[in-house]
C-alpha positions as CSV (number, residue, x, y, z in Angstrom):
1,X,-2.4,8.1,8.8
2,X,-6.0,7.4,8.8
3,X,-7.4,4.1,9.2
4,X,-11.0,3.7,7.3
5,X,-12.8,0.5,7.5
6,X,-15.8,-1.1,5.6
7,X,-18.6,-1.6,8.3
8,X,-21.1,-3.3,5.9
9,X,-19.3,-7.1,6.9
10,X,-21.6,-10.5,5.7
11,X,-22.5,-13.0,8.0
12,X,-20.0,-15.6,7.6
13,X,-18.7,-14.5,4.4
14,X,-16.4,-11.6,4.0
15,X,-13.6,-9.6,5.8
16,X,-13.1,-7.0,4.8
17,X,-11.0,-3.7,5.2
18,X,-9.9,-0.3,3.6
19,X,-6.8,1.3,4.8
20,X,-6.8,5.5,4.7
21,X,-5.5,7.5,1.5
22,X,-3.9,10.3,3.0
23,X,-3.6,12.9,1.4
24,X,-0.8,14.6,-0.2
25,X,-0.1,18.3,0.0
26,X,2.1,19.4,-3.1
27,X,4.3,17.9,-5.1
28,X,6.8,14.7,-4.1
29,X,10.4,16.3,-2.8
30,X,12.9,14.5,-1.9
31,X,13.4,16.1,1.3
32,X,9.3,15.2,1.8
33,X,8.7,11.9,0.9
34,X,5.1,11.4,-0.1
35,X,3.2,9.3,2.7
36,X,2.7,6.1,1.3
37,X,-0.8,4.1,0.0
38,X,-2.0,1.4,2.0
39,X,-5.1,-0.4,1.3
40,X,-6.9,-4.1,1.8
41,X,-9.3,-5.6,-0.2
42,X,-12.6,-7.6,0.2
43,X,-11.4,-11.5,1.0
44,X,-14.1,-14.5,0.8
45,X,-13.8,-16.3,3.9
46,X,-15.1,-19.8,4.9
47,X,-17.3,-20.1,7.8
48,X,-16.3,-17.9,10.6
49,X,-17.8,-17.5,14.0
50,X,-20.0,-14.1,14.7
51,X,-17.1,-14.0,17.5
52,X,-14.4,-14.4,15.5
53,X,-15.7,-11.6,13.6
54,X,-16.2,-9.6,16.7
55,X,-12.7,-9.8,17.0
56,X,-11.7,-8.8,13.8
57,X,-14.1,-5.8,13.6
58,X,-12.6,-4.5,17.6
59,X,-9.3,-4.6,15.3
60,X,-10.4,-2.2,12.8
61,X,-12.1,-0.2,15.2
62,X,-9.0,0.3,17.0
63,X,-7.1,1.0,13.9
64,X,-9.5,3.6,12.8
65,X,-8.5,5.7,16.4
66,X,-4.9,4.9,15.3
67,X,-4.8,2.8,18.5
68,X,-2.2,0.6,17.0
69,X,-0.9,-0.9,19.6
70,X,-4.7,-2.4,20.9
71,X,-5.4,-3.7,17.4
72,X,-1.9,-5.1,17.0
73,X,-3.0,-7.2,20.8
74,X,-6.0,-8.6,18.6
75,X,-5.0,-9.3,15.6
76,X,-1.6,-11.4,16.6
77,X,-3.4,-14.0,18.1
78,X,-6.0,-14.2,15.7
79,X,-3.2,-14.2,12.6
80,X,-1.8,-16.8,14.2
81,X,-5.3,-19.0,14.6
82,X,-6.7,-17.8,10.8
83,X,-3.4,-18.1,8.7
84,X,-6.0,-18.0,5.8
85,X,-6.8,-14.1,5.8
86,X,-4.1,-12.5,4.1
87,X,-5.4,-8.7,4.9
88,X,-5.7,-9.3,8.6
89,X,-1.9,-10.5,8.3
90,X,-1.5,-7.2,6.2
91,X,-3.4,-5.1,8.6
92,X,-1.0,-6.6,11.6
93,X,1.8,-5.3,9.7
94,X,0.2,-2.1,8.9
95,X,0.0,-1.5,13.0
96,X,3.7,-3.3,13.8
97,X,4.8,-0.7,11.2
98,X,3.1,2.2,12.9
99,X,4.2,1.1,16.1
100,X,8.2,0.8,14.6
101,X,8.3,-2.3,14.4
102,X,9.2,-2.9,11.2
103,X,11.2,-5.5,11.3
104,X,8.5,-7.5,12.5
105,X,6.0,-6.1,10.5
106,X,8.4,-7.7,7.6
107,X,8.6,-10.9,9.4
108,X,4.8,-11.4,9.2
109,X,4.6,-10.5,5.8
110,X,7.1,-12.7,4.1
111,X,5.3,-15.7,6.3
112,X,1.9,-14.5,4.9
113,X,3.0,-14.4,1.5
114,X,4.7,-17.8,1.4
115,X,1.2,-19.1,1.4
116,X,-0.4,-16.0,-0.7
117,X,2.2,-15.5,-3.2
118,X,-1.0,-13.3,-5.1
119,X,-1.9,-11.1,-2.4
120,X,-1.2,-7.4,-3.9
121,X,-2.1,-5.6,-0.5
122,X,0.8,-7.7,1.3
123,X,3.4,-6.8,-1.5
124,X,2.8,-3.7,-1.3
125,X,3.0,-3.3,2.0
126,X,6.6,-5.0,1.8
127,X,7.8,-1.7,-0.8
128,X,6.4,0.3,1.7
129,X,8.7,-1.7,4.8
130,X,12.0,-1.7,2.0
131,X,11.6,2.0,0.9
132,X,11.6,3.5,4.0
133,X,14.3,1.7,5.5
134,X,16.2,2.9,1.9
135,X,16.1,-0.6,0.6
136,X,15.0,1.1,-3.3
137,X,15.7,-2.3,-5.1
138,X,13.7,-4.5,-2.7
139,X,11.1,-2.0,-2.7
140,X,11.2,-2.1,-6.5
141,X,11.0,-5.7,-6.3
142,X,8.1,-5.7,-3.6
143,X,5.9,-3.0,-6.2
144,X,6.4,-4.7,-9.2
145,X,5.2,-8.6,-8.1
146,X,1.9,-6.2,-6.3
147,X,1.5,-4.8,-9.7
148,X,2.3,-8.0,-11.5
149,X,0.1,-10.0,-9.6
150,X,-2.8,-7.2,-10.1
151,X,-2.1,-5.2,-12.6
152,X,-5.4,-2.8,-11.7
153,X,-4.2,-2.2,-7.9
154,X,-4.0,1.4,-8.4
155,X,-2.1,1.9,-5.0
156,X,0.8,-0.1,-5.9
157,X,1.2,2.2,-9.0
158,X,1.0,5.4,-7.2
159,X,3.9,4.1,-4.6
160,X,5.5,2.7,-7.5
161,X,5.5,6.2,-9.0
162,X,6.6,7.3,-6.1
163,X,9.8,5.3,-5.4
164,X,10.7,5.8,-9.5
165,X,10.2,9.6,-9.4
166,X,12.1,10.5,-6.2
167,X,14.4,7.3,-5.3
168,X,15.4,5.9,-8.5
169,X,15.1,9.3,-10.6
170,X,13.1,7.6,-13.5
171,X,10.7,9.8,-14.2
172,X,9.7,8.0,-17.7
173,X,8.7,4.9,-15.9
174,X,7.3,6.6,-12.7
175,X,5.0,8.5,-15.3
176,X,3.5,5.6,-16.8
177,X,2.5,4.2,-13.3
178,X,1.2,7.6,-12.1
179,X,-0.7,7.6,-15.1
180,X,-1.8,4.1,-14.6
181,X,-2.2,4.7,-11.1
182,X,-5.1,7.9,-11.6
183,X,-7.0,5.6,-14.6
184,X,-7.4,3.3,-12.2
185,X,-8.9,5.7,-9.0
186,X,-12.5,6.8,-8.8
187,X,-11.8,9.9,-8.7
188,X,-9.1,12.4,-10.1
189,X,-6.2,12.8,-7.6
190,X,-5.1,16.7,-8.6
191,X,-2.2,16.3,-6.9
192,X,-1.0,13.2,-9.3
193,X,-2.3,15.3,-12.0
194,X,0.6,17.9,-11.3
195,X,3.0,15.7,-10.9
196,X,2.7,13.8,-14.3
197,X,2.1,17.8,-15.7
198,X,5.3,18.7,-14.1
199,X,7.5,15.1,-15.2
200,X,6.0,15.9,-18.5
201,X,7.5,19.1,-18.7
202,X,10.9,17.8,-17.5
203,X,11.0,15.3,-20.0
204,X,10.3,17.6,-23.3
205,X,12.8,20.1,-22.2
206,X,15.6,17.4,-21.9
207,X,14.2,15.7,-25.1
208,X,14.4,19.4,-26.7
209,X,17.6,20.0,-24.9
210,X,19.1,16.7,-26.5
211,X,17.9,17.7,-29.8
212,X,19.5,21.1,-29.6
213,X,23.0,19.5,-29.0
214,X,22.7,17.2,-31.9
């Protein structure tokens, strides 16, 4: 997975980060689960030191050369000294995950989002953490407060979409969130686009099938 980060960071004022869309080749199967949508947002930040930044910004360097394992050695001290950023909790997850550690990468979250209960990024990441380990209703849970709590987070709809079309095998509710989800992207996703063609499809034949045995 590609890590991409926002260099433009102001003095004293903003963390920021953007986690990498990758992309999807084909259609979601079953037997190839879609790579999941991770992303942060911009977070207004009190005062912070030009060092403390430092750090933060060595963190998303690392992450952006997928060297998880360095960015995770930053960012769990500094978690632990700025409880107050919920996306560089997030983004320690995001690396404990990559590193397979997900059980930690849980841990962190659920302390993170004691405090930030409205932090879409960090619910998110907790369907991603539930679905793969085949936990489908936690991960439901997990999607629907992210979307709940921000109803225009476009990522949260496209995993949502994802976990309802292949897990759950709802395809009328994982349509509406793909459609949700690419009204809500900056640009067209034409591999979303075949997949609400294609559960479009499936649901007028069974409609017309229904019908016919009626």
């Amino acid at each position: 997975m590609r890590y991409l980060t926002d260099n433009v960071l102001k003095p004293a004022a903003l963390l920021a980060v953007v986690l990498g869309l990758a992309a999807c080749a084909g259609g979601p199967t079953a037997s190839a689960p879609t790579t999941p949508r991770t992303a942060e947002v911009a977070e207004a930040a009190t005062e912070v030191a030009p060092a403390v930044m430092r750090q933060y910004t060595d963190a998303q360097t690392l992450m952006s050369v997928e060297d998880y394992a360095g960015a995770a050695q930053i960012l769990e001290p500094f978690v632990g000294q700025y409880p107050q950023f919920p996306a560089a909790a997030t983004t320690l997850a995001i690396a404990l995950r990559e590193l397979g550690r997900e059980d930690e990468a849980l841990a962190r979250l659920e302390t993170m989002l004691v405090s930030h209960d409205g932090y879409a990024p960090g619910w998110n990441e907790v369907g991603i953490l539930h679905r793969q380990a085949g936990r489908f209703a936690d991960a439901e849970a997990a999607y629907l407060k992210a979307v709940t709590v921000k109803p225009d987070y476009a990522l949260a709809h496209f995993n949502y979409g994802i976990l309802l079309d292949l897990y759950l095998a709802r395809p009328k509710q994982a349509l509406e969130h793909y459609e949700r989800y690419q009204s809500l992207a900056p640009d067209e996703d034409k591999d979303v686009k075949r997949w609400i063609a294609d559960i479009s499809r499936r649901i007028a034949r069974a409609t017309q099938a229904a019908q016919v045995a009626q």
